[in-house]
Steps between C-alpha positions, in 0.01 A plus 500: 500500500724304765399094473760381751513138506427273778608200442703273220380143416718303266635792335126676470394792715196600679467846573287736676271551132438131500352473831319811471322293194481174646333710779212681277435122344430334767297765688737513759621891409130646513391295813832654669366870356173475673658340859737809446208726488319315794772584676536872405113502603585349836838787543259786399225438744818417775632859423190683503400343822823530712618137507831411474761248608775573732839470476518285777171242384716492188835399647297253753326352111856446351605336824206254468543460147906392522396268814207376283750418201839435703646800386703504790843658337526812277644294191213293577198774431779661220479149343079470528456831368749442194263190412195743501653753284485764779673700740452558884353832468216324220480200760443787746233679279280182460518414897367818550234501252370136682498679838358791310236315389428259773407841706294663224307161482405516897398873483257424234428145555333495855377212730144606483516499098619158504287395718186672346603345150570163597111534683321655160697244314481142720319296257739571254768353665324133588684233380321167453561127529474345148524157326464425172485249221593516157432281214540519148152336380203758569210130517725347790532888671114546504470078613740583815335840550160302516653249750622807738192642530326149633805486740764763513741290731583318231687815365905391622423149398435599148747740469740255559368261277409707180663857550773554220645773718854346642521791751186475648343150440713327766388721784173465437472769221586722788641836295578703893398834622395672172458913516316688271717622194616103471264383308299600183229792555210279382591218696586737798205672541329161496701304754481801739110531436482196649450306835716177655407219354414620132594397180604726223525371135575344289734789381641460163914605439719404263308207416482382858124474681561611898268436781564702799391436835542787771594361890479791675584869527793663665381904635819694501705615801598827558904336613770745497664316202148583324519852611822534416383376111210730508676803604710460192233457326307830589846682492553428145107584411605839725819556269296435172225787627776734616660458121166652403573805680871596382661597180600227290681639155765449230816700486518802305 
């Protein structure tokens, strides 16, 4: 079987075979299989549906692209494309499959589903003020948690005096804008069960006792950068489902 080799380093080659493993160890090779398939998924459902790019929306994409990358001379793209490993009609190829794509995505991906989602789904994407502190003796967690409840405005002050948290203690304990998926599901569900004002803890981790204090709540906006997020979102969800649908199989 032809191994040509890629590249010699101090007298030792690396050749096609030893990337291919290097590749399959590291997970990189199968998660390249299954965007390769994704892909295929998205190209089937293009061709059975009658979209398709244009010669000219391709030529106006690899315009874009050499003003995007300053390929402004022919040795210059010849020269990018040699550090890829490709050739203009493979540079070509993938161009069109993003165009490809990019249309498949807004024929199933509509306004009104985004919209509809991000509605049946707005709670899910609150985000939430949150402080914390975090000490390593559980008796001087429960003493401060005691002393928050009688007066809660007390919270920054004591952050900054027994926190063991660098990041946070000298704001405050202030952690930021904190969406769900950030933290732990246990201690999620509880800070965003709760109301402004509350305290949640102490929570034990890795030997560290954490009192949590929520500010306030942050609903979500329906932006176009958010829209933009969730449409990929429902368009890989779509892709997944239309997987379901095709035939998927070894070679014989």
């Amino acid at each position: 079987m032809d191994n040509p080799v890629i590249l010699v380093v101090a007298g030792s080659e690396i050749t096609n075979s030893d990337v291919s493993i290097y590749l399959k160890a590291t997970g990189a090779y199968k998660d390249a299989i299954q965007e390769l398939v994704r892909r295929k998924a998205v190209s089937d459902y293009a061709e059975k549906n009658n979209i398709s790019v244009s010669d000219d929306e391709l030529q106006n994409e690899v315009n874009d692209k050499r003003k995007e990358l300053k390929l402004f001379a022919t040795q210059d793209v010849q020269k990018y494309l040699s550090g890829l490993g490709l050739n203009i009609d493979q540079w070509a190829d993938w161009l069109d499959y993003s165009l490809l794509e990019g249309k498949v995505k807004d024929a199933v991906i509509t306004d009104d589903s985004i919209e509809k989602y991000f509605a049946e789904n707005k709670l899910q994407f609150r985000k939430v003020h949150l402080y914390k502190i975090s000490l390593d003796n559980k008796d001087k967690s429960d003493e401060i948690y005691m002393e928050l409840n009688d007066d809660g405005k007390k919270f920054f002050d004591l952050a900054l005096q027994y926190s063991n948290d660098d990041t946070t203690k000298f704001g405050g304990g202030y952690m930021g804008e904190i969406g769900r998926g950030t933290l732990k599901l246990v201690l999620e569900q509880k800070v965003f069960a709760t109301q402004p004002g509350d305290l949640v803890g102490p929570v034990e981790d890795n030997g560290n006792f954490s009192i949590y204090m929520v500010a306030d709540f942050i609903d979500a906006e329906l932006t176009d950068d958010f829209k933009a997020k969730l449409k990929d979102t429902l368009f890989k969800m779509w892709n997944s489902g239309y997987l379901q649908s095709i035939k998927v199989e070894l070679p014989k």
